[in-house]
VMD Tcl script that draws the C-alpha trace (Angstrom):
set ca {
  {-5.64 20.43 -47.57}
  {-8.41 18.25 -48.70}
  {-9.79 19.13 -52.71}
  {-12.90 19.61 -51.00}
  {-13.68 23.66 -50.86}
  {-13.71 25.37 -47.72}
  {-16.75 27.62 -48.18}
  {-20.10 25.88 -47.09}
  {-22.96 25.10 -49.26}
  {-26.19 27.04 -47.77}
  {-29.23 25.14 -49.16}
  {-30.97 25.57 -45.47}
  {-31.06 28.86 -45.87}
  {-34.31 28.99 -47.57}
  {-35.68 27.49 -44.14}
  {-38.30 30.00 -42.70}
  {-35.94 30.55 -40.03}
  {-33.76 33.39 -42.00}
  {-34.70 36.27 -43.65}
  {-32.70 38.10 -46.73}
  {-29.92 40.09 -44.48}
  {-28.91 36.35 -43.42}
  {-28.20 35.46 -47.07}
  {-25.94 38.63 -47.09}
  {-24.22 37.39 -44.10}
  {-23.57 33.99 -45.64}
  {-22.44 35.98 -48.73}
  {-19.46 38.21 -46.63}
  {-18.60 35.14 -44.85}
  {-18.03 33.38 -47.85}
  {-16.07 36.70 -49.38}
  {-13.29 36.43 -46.05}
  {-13.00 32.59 -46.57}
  {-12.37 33.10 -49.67}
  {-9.76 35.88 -49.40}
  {-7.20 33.91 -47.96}
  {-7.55 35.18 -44.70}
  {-7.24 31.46 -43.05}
  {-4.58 29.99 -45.46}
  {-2.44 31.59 -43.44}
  {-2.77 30.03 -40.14}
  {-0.09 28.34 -37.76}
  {-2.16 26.00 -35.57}
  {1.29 25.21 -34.05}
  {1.09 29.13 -32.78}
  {-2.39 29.56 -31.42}
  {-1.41 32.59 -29.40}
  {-0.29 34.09 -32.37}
  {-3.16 32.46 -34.92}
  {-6.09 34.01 -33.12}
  {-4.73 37.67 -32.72}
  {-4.36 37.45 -36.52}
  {-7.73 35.68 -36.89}
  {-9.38 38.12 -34.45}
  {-8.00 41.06 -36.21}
  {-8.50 39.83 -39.83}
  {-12.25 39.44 -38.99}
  {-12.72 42.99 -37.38}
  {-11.20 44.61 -40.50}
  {-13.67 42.31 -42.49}
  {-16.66 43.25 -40.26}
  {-17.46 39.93 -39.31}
  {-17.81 40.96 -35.38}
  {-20.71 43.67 -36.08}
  {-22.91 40.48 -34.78}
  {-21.42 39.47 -32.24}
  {-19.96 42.34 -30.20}
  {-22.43 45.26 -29.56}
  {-22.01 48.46 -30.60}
  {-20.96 50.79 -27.43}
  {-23.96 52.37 -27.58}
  {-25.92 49.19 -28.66}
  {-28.17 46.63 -26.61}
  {-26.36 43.15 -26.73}
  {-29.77 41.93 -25.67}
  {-30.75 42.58 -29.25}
  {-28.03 40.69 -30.38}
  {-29.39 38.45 -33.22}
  {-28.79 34.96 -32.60}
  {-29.33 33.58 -36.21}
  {-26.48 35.75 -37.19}
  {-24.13 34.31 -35.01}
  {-25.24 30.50 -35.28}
  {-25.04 31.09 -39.03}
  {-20.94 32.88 -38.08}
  {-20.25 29.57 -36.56}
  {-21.56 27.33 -38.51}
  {-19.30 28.56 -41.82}
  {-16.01 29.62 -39.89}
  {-16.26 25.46 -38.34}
  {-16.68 24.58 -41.36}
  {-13.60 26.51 -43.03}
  {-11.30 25.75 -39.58}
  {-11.94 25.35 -36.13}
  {-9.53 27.86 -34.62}
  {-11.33 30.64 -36.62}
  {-14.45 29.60 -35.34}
  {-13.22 29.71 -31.85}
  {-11.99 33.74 -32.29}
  {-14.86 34.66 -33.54}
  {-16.74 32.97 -30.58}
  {-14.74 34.64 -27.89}
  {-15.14 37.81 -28.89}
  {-18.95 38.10 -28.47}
  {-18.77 35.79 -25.37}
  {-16.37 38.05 -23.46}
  {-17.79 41.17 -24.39}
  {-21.45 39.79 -23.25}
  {-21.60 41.20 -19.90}
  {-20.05 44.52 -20.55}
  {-22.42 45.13 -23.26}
  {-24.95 44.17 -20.94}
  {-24.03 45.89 -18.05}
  {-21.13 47.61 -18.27}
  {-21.38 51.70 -17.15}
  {-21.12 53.90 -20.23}
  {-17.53 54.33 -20.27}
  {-16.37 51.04 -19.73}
  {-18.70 50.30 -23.39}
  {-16.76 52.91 -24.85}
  {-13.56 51.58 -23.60}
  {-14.08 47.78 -24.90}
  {-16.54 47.52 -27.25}
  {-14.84 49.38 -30.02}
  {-11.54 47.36 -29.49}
  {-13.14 43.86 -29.17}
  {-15.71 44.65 -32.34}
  {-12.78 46.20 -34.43}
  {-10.23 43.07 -33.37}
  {-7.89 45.32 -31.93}
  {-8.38 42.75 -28.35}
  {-9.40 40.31 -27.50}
  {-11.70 39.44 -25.02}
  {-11.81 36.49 -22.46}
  {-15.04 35.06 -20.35}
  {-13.65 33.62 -16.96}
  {-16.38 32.21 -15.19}
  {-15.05 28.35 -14.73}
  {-13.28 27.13 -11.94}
  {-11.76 23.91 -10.69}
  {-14.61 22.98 -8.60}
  {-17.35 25.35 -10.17}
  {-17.86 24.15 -14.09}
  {-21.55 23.48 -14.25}
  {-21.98 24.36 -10.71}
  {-21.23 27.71 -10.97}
  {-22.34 28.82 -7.00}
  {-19.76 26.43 -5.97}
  {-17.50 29.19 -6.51}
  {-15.19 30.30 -4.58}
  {-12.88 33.74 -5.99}
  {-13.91 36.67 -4.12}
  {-14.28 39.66 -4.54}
  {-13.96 42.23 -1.43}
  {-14.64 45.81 -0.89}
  {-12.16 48.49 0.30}
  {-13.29 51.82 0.02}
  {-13.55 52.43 -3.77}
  {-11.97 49.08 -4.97}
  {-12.33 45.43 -5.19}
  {-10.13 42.67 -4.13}
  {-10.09 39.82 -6.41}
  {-8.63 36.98 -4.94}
  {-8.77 33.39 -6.28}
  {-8.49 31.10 -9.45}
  {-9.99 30.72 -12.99}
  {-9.62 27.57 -14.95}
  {-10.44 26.16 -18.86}
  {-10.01 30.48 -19.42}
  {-10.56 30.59 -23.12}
  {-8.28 33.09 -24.85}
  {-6.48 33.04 -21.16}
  {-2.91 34.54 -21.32}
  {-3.61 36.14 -24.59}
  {-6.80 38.43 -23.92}
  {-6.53 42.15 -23.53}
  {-10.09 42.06 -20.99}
  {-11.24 39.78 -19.54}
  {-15.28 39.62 -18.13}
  {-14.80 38.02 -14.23}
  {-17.26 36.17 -11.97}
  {-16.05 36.38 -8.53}
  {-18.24 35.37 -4.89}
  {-19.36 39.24 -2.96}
  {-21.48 37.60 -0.55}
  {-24.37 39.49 -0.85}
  {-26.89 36.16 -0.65}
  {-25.66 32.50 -0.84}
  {-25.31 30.47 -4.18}
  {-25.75 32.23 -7.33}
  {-27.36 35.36 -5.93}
  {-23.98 36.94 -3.96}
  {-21.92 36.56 -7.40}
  {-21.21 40.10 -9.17}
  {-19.08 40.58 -12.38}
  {-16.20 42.47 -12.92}
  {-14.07 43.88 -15.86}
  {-10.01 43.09 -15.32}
  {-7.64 43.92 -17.60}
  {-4.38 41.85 -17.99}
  {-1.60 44.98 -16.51}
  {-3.95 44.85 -12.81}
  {-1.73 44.72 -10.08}
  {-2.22 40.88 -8.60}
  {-3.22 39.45 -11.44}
  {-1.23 36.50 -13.48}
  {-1.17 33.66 -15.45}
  {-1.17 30.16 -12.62}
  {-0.68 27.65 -16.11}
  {-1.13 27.28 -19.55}
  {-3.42 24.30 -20.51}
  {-2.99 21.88 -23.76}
  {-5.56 20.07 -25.08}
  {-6.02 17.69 -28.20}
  {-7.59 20.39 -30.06}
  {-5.28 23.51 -29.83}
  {-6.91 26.70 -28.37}
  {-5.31 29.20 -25.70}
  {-6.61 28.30 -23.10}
  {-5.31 28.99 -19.22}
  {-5.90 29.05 -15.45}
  {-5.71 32.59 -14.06}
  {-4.80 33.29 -10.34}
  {-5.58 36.79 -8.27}
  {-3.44 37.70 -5.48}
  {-4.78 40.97 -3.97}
  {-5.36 42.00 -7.44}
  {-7.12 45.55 -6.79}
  {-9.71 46.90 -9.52}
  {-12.25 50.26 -9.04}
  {-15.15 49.40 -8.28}
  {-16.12 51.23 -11.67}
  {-15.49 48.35 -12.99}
  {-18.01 46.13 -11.66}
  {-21.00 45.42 -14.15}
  {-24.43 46.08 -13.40}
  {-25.55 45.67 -9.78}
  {-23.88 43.92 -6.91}
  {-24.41 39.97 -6.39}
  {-26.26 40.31 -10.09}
  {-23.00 38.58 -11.61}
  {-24.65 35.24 -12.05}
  {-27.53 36.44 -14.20}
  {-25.05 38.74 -16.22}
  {-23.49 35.61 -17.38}
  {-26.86 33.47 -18.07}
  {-28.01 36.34 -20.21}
  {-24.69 35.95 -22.38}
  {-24.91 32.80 -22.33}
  {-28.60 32.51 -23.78}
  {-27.68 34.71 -26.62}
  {-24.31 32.32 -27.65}
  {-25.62 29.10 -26.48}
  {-27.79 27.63 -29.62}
  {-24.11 29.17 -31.70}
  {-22.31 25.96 -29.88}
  {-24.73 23.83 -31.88}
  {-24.03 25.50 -34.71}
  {-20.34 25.27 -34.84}
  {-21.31 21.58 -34.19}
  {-23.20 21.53 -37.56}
  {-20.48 23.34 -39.44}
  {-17.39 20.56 -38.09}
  {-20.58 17.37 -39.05}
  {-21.01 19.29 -42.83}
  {-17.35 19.33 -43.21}
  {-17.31 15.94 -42.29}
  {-20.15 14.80 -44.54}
  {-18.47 16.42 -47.60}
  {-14.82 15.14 -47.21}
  {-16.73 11.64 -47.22}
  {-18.57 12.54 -49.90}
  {-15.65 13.38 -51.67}
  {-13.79 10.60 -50.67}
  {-16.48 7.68 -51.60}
  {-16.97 9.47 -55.10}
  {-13.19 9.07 -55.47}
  {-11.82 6.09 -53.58}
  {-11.49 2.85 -55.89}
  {-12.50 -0.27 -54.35}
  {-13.47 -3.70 -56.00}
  {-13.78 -2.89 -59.05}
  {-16.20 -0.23 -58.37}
  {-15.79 3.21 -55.82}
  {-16.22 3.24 -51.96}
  {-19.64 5.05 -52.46}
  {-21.13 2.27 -54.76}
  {-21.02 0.13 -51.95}
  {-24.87 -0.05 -50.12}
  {-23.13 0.28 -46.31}
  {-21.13 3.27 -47.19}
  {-24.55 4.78 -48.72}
  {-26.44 3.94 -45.87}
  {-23.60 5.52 -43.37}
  {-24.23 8.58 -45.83}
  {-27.68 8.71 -45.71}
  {-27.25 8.31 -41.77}
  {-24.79 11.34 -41.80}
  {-27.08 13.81 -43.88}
  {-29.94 13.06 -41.93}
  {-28.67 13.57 -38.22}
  {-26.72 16.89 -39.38}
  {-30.09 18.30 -40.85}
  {-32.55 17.03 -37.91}
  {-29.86 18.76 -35.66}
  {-30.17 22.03 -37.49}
  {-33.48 22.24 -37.70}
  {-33.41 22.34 -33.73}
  {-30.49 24.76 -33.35}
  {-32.09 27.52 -35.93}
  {-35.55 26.99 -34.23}
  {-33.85 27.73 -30.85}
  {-32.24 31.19 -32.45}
  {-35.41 31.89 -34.25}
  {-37.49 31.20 -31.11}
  {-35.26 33.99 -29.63}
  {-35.16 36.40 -32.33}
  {-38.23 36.36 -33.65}
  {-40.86 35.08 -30.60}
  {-38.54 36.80 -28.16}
  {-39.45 33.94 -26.22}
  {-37.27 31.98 -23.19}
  {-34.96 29.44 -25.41}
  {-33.53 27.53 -22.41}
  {-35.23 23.85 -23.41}
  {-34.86 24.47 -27.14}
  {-31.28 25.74 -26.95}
  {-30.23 22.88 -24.39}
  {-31.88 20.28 -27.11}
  {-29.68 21.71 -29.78}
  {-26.79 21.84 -28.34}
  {-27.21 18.04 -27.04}
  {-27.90 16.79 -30.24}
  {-26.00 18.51 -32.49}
  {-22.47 17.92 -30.69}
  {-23.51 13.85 -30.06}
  {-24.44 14.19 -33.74}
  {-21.11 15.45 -35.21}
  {-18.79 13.40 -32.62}
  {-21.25 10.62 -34.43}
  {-20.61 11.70 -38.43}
  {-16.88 12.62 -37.98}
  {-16.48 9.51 -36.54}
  {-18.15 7.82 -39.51}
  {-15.62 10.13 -41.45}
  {-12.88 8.61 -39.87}
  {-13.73 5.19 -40.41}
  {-15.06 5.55 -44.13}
  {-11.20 7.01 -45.01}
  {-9.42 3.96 -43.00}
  {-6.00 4.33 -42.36}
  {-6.04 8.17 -43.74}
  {-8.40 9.20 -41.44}
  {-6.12 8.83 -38.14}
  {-3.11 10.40 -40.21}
  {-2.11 13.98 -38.69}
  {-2.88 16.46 -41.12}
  {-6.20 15.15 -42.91}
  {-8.94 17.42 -42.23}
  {-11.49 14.58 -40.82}
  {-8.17 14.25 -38.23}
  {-8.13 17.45 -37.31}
  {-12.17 17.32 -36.67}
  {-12.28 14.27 -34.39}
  {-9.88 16.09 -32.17}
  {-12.09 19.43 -32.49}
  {-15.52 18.34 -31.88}
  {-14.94 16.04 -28.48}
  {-14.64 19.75 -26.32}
  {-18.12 20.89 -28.23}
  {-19.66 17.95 -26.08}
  {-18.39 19.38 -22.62}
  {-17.97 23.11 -22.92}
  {-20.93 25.58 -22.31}
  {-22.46 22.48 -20.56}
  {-21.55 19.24 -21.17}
  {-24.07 16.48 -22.64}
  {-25.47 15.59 -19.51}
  {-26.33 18.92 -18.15}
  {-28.39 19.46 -21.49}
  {-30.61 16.68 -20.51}
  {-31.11 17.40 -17.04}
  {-31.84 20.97 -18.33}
  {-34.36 19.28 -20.65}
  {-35.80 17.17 -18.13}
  {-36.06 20.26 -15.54}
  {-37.74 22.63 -18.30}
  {-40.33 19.95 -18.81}
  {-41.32 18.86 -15.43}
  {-41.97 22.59 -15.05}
  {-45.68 23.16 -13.84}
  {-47.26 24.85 -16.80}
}
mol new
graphics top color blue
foreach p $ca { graphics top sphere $p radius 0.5 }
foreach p [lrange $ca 0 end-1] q [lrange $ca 1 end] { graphics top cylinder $p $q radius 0.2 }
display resetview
């Protein structure tokens, strides 16, 4: 482990953006970093890693913002809260990061829409850590075309019949719920999808693969055969599936950005550190005028890009206005601008930076998913481009 410490300096925080609770926030984040709770962690175990994450940040109260209360309004969810969670647990590790993340995003829906006793079923388990939760809305031909997709859901008398595939299922094979988008058919596209609550013991349901990538996360493709669920367990109305999941989505989108920032500050320091400490002709590495202008490159991006990603939260928060330009702007730049500054951080340690085991290593190989998950890089700017050819 790099000399460099693992809880996050917070000078932004006396932006305009935050207000006082946020400082306490930072303050118990800093607290469960500092407890040793992550030490701890087998990255070769990931199954494993993230129950103990999961449940090590419920007992620490971390997931009050992220998973409503079950007889909260996730709507009020505040997104500052959670960009700020992301931004520190990045920082500290990756895999904690991506817990934490998956426990708001797969308890979304149900918070939004979920009858009363379905909240009171979940919600208490997901926000304590005792499960975890899964979002399975991704398929193999439906990723950022989400009406291309094609698991149904049928009626028979009181049930549903799920039948179909899930792919890129984070937390898939390991969740205890997981919040499903399947086709009903009550309109074409997007309008005829409705969302569902399935649990892993439902007859017809299974695990199809489990899916490695160069980042470790649990991650898998789920298949229903005939899997039969009440039809209590269907979230808010029929064929209204598709803006149950754009509502989650708007409250946990700008936090991709931020989780972004944290992996590009974590970067910028272990340079830091590095250039202050690294001898090199005659003098150190950070003496030299390119490796202060790469620096000066590094600190500038990562700020510009989180100044966009806290306006988007605080645009929703505060304004309670529609974030779906500013959020798509901050999550474009701030992933291109941390694959951009780790990759500086690669190339300012040399032959230490590709070696297994150094933490600017272990952030190249985090940060390339940020660019493609919850809509890759492209999809942000057509979003952008859409939102402002917009009539006004």
């Amino acid at each position: 482990m790099s000399s460099v410490a693992k809880v996050i300096r917070r000078d932004w925080l006396d932006w305009p953006f935050f207000e006082p609770r946020h400082h306490a926030i930072g303050a118990k984040l800093d607290r469960f970093v500092q407890s040793g709770a992550l030490d701890t962690i087998d990255h070769d175990d990931v199954d494993a890693a993230c129950r103990s994450l999961v449940r090590a940040m419920g007992e620490a109260g971390l997931l009050d913002c992220a998973v409503a209360a079950p007889d909260g309004d996730a709507a009020t969810i505040d997104s500052r809260s959670i960009c700020l969670s992301r931004e520190s647990l990045a920082y500290a590790d990756g895999l904690a990061d991506f817990a934490f993340a998956m426990q708001g995003l797969g308890s979304g829906a149900i918070a939004l829409g979920g009858s009363v006793e379905l909240r009171k079923q979940v919600l208490p388990k997901v926000r304590s850590g005792e499960w975890l939760a899964a979002f399975a809305l991704s398929e193999k031909e439906a990723g950022s075309d989400v009406a291309a997709m094609s698991c149904t859901a049928r009626t028979d008398g009181n049930d549903y019949v799920i039948d179909g595939e899930k792919t890129w299922i984070s937390n898939g094979g390991i969740a205890d719920v997981y919040t499903l988008f399947a086709r009903t058919g009550e309109a074409p596209g997007a309008r005829g999808i409705s969302a569902f609550v399935v649990f892993p013991d439902d007859p017809g349901f299974g695990i199809a693969e489990r899916i490695d990538v160069i980042a470790p996360h649990p991650l898998a493709t789920l298949r229903f055969t005939n899997c039969r669920i009440p039809a209590s367990r269907r979230l808010g109305a029929p064929g209204g599936g598709f803006k149950l999941a754009m509502q989650t989505l708007d409250i946990f989108r700008a936090s991709v950005a931020a989780a972004a920032l944290g992996f590009a500050r974590r970067a910028l320091d272990e340079a830091l550190s590095h250039a202050r400490g690294r001898k090199m002709f005659g003098a150190t590495l950070g003496d030299l005028q390119l490796t202060q202008a790469a620096l000066g490159d590094m600190a500038t991006d990562t700020d510009a890009a989180a100044l966009l990603t806290y306006r988007a939260a605080w645009r929703r928060d505060v304004q309670k206005l529609p974030t779906t330009r500013e959020a798509a702007m901050a999550k474009l730049t701030a992933t291109e601008t941390a694959q951009r500054v780790i990759d500086r951080a690669v190339q300012m340690f040399g032959g230490r930076g590709v070696r297994k085991g150094e933490i600017v290593e272990s952030l190249y190989r985090e940060i390339r998913a940020l660019r493609i998950y919850e809509g890759a890089t492209e999809v942000q700017k057509l979003i952008v481009a859409r939102e402002l050819l917009k009539p006004r």
